[in-house]
Residue, then its C-alpha position, 0 to 999 in steps of 0.5 A: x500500500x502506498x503512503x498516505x500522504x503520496x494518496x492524497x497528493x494524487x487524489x488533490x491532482x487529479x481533483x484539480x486536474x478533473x476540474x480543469x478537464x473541459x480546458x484541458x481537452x481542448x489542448x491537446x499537447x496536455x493529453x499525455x499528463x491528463x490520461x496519466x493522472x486520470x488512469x492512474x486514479x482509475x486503476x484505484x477506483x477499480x477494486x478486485x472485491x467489487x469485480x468479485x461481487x459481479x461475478x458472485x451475481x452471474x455465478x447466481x444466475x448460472x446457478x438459478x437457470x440450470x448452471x449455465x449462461x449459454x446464449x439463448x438460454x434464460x441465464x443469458x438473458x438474465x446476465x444481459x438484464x444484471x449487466x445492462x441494469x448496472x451500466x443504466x444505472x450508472x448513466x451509460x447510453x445502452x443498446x442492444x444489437x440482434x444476434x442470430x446464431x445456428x441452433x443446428x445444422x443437418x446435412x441432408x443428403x449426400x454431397x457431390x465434388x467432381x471435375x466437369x473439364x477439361x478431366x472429369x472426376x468424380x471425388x469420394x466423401x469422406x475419403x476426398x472431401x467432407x462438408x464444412x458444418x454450417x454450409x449452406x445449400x447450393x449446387x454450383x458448376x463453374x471454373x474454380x480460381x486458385x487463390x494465393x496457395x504455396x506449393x508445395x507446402x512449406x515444411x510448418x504451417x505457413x501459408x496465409x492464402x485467403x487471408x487478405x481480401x488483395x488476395x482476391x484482386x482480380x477474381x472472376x465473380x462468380x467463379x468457385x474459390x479454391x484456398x488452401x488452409x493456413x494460418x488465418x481462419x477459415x471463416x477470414x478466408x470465406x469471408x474475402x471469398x464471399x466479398x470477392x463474388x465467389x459462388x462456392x469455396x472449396x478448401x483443401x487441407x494445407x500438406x504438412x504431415x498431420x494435415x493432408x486428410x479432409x477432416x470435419x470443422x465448423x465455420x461457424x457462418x451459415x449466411x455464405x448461402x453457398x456449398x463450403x467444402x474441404x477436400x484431402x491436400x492431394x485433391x487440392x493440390x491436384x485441382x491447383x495444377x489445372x485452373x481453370x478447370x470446371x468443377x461442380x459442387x453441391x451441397x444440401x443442408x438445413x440450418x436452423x436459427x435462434x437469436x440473442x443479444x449483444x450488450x452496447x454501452x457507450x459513455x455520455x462524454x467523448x468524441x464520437x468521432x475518436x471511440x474506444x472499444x473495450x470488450x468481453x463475452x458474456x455467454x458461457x458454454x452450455x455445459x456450465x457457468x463459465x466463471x473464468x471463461x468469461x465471467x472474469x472479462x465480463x466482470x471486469x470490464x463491468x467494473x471499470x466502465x461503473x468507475x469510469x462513469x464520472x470522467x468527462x473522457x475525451x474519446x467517447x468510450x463504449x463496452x460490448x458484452x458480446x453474444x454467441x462467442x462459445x458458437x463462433x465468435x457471431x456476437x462480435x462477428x455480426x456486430x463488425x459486419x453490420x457497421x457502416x463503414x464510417x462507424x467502423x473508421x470512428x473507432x480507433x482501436x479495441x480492447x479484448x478480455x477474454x479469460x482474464x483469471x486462469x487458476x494456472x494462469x500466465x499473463x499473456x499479451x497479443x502481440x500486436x507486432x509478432x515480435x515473437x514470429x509466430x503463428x498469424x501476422x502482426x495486427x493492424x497499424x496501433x496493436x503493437x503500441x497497445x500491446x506496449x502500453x499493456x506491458x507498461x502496466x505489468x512491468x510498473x507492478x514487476x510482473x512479467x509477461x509474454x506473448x500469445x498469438x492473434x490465433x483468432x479464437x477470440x473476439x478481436x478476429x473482426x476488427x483486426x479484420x477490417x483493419x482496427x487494432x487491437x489488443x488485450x490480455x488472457x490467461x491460457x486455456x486448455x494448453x500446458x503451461x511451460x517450465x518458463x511460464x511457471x517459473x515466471x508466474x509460479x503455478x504448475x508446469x505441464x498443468x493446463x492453464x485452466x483444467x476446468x475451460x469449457x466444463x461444468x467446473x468452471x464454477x467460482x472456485x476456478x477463478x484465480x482471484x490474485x489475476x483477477x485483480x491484477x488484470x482488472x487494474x491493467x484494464x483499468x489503466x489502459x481504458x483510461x489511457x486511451x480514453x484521454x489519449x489516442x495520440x500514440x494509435x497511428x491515423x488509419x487512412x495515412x498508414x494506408x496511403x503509406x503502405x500503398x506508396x510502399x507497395x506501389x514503389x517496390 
C-alpha cells in the first residue's frame, strides 16, 4: 500500500486536474499528463472485491437457470438484464444489437465434388472431401480460381492464402474459390471469398504431415448461402495444377436459427468521432457457468466502465458484452459486419478480455507486432503500441509477461479484420503451461492453464482471484489511457496511403 500522504497528493491532482478537464481537452499537447493522472486514479477506483461481487451475481444466475449462461438460454438473458441494469444505472447510453446464431445444422443428403473439364472426376466423401458444418445449400458448376496457395507446402504451417481480401484482386465473380488452409481462419478466408463474388469455396487441407486428410470443422457462418467444402491436400493440390478447370459442387443442408443479444454501452462524454472499444463475452458454454471463461472479462470490464462513469473522457468510450462467442465468435462477428463503414473508421482501436483469471494462469499479451514470429501476422497499424502500453502496466507492478498469438479464437478476429487494432490480455486455456511460464508466474508446469475451460467446473472456485485483480487494474489503466489519449494509435487512412506508396514503389 502506498503512503498516505503520496494518496492524497494524487487524489488533490487529479481533483484539480478533473476540474480543469473541459480546458484541458481542448489542448491537446496536455493529453499525455491528463490520461496519466486520470488512469492512474482509475486503476484505484477499480477494486478486485467489487469485480468479485459481479461475478458472485452471474455465478447466481448460472446457478438459478440450470448452471449455465449459454446464449439463448434464460441465464443469458438474465446476465444481459444484471449487466445492462448496472451500466443504466450508472448513466451509460445502452443498446442492444440482434444476434442470430445456428441452433443446428443437418446435412441432408449426400454431397457431390467432381471435375466437369477439361478431366472429369468424380471425388469420394469422406475419403476426398467432407462438408464444412454450417454450409449452406447450393449446387454450383463453374471454373474454380486458385487463390494465393504455396506449393508445395512449406515444411510448418505457413501459408496465409485467403487471408487478405488483395488476395482476391482480380477474381472472376462468380467463379468457385479454391484456398488452401493456413494460418488465418477459415471463416477470414470465406469471408474475402464471399466479398470477392465467389459462388462456392472449396478448401483443401494445407500438406504438412498431420494435415493432408479432409477432416470435419465448423465455420461457424451459415449466411455464405453457398456449398463450403474441404477436400484431402492431394485433391487440392491436384485441382491447383489445372485452373481453370470446371468443377461442380453441391451441397444440401438445413440450418436452423435462434437469436440473442449483444450488450452496447457507450459513455455520455467523448468524441464520437475518436471511440474506444473495450470488450468481453458474456455467454458461457452450455455445459456450465463459465466463471473464468468469461465471467472474469465480463466482470471486469463491468467494473471499470461503473468507475469510469464520472470522467468527462475525451474519446467517447463504449463496452460490448458480446453474444454467441462459445458458437463462433457471431456476437462480435455480426456486430463488425453490420457497421457502416464510417462507424467502423470512428473507432480507433479495441480492447479484448477474454479469460482474464486462469487458476494456472500466465499473463499473456497479443502481440500486436509478432515480435515473437509466430503463428498469424502482426495486427493492424496501433496493436503493437497497445500491446506496449499493456506491458507498461505489468512491468510498473514487476510482473512479467509474454506473448500469445492473434490465433483468432477470440473476439478481436473482426476488427483486426477490417483493419482496427487491437489488443488485450488472457490467461491460457486448455494448453500446458511451460517450465518458463511457471517459473515466471509460479503455478504448475505441464498443468493446463485452466483444467476446468469449457466444463461444468468452471464454477467460482476456478477463478484465480490474485489475476483477477491484477488484470482488472491493467484494464483499468489502459481504458483510461486511451480514453484521454489516442495520440500514440497511428491515423488509419495515412498508414494506408503509406503502405500503398510502399507497395506501389517496390
Amino acid at each position: 500500500m502506498r503512503p498516505r500522504p503520496r494518496r492524497n497528493l494524487l487524489r488533490t491532482i487529479a481533483l484539480a486536474t478533473v476540474v480543469a478537464l473541459p480546458l484541458t481537452l481542448t489542448t491537446p499537447a496536455h493529453a499525455g499528463p491528463v490520461s496519466d493522472v486520470l488512469s492512474k486514479l482509475l486503476v484505484q477506483k477499480v477494486k478486485g472485491t467489487n469485480v468479485k461481487k459481479h461475478l458472485d451475481a452471474l455465478q447466481a444466475i448460472a446457478t438459478a437457470n440450470g448452471g449455465n449462461r449459454a446464449a439463448g438460454s434464460p441465464g443469458y438473458d438474465a446476465s444481459v438484464d444484471y449487466v445492462a441494469g448496472k451500466l443504466r444505472k450508472a448513466g451509460y447510453k445502452v443498446s442492444f444489437t440482434d444476434v442470430e446464431f445456428p441452433t443446428g445444422w443437418e446435412e441432408l443428403s449426400t454431397p457431390v465434388l467432381e471435375q466437369v473439364a477439361p478431366n472429369p472426376t468424380a471425388y469420394a466423401t469422406p475419403a476426398d472431401f467432407v462438408t464444412v458444418v454450417s454450409s449452406g445449400s447450393g449446387d454450383v458448376t463453374a471454373p474454380i480460381t486458385v487463390v494465393d496457395p504455396i506449393l508445395p507446402p512449406p515444411p510448418v504451417p505457413g501459408s496465409t492464402a485467403g487471408c487478405e481480401p488483395e488476395d482476391f484482386a482480380g477474381f472472376p465473380a462468380g467463379n468457385i474459390a479454391l484456398i488452401q488452409r493456413g494460418t488465418c481462419p477459415f471463416v477470414q478466408k470465406a469471408d474475402n471469398a464471399k466479398a470477392a463474388g465467389a459462388s462456392a469455396v472449396i478448401f483443401f487441407n494445407e500438406g504438412q504431415p498431420g494435415r493432408t486428410d479432409p477432416f470435419v470443422f465448423d465455420i461457424a457462418e451459415w449466411r455464405y448461402g453457398f456449398p463450403v467444402v474441404i477436400t484431402s491436400f492431394a485433391v487440392g493440390n491436384a485441382l491447383a495444377a489445372a485452373p481453370g478447370a470446371t468443377v461442380r459442387v453441391k451441397t444440401d443442408t438445413r440450418i436452423d436459427i435462434g437469436t440473442t443479444r449483444n450488450v452496447i454501452a457507450e459513455s455520455r462524454f467523448g468524441d464520437r468521432d475518436d471511440v474506444v472499444m473495450v470488450g468481453a463475452h458474456l455467454d458461457s458454454m452450455p455445459d456450465g457457468p463459465g466463471m473464468n471463461d468469461n465471467g472474469s472479462g465480463s466482470a471486469a470490464i463491468l467494473e471499470v466502465a461503473l468507475q469510469l462513469k464520472n470522467y468527462p473522457v475525451r474519446n467517447k468510450v463504449r463496452f460490448a458484452f458480446w453474444g454467441a462467442e462459445e458458437l463462433g465468435l457471431v456476437g462480435s462477428n455480426q456486430y463488425v459486419a453490420e457497421l457502416p463503414a464510417a462507424e467502423r473508421d470512428r473507432i480507433k482501436l479495441y480492447l479484448n478480455f477474454d479469460m482474464i483469471a486462469s487458476p494456472n494462469y500466465a499473463i499473456k499479451l497479443y502481440d500486436g507486432d509478432d515480435s515473437d514470429a509466430t503463428g498469424s501476422p502482426a495486427g493492424p497499424p496501433g496493436s503493437a503500441q497497445i500491446e506496449k502500453q499493456l506491458a507498461k502496466f505489468f512491468d510498473s507492478r514487476r510482473v512479467g509477461h509474454v506473448g500469445t498469438d492473434f490465433d483468432g479464437r477470440s473476439d478481436y478476429g473482426a476488427f483486426i479484420a477490417t483493419g482496427i487494432p487491437a489488443g488485450g490480455i488472457f490467461t491460457g486455456a486448455e494448453t500446458l503451461k511451460t517450465p518458463q511460464e511457471a517459473a515466471l508466474f509460479g503455478g504448475q508446469a505441464g498443468v493446463a492453464y485452466d483444467v476446468c475451460y469449457h466444463q461444468a467446473c468452471d464454477t467460482l472456485a476456478n477463478v484465480n482471484l490474485k489475476a483477477l485483480d491484477l488484470n482488472a487494474d491493467a484494464i483499468a489503466s489502459a481504458t483510461g489511457t486511451y480514453a484521454f489519449d489516442l495520440s500514440s494509435i497511428p491515423d488509419r487512412k495515412k498508414s494506408a496511403a503509406r503502405a500503398s506508396a510502399l507497395l506501389s514503389t517496390s
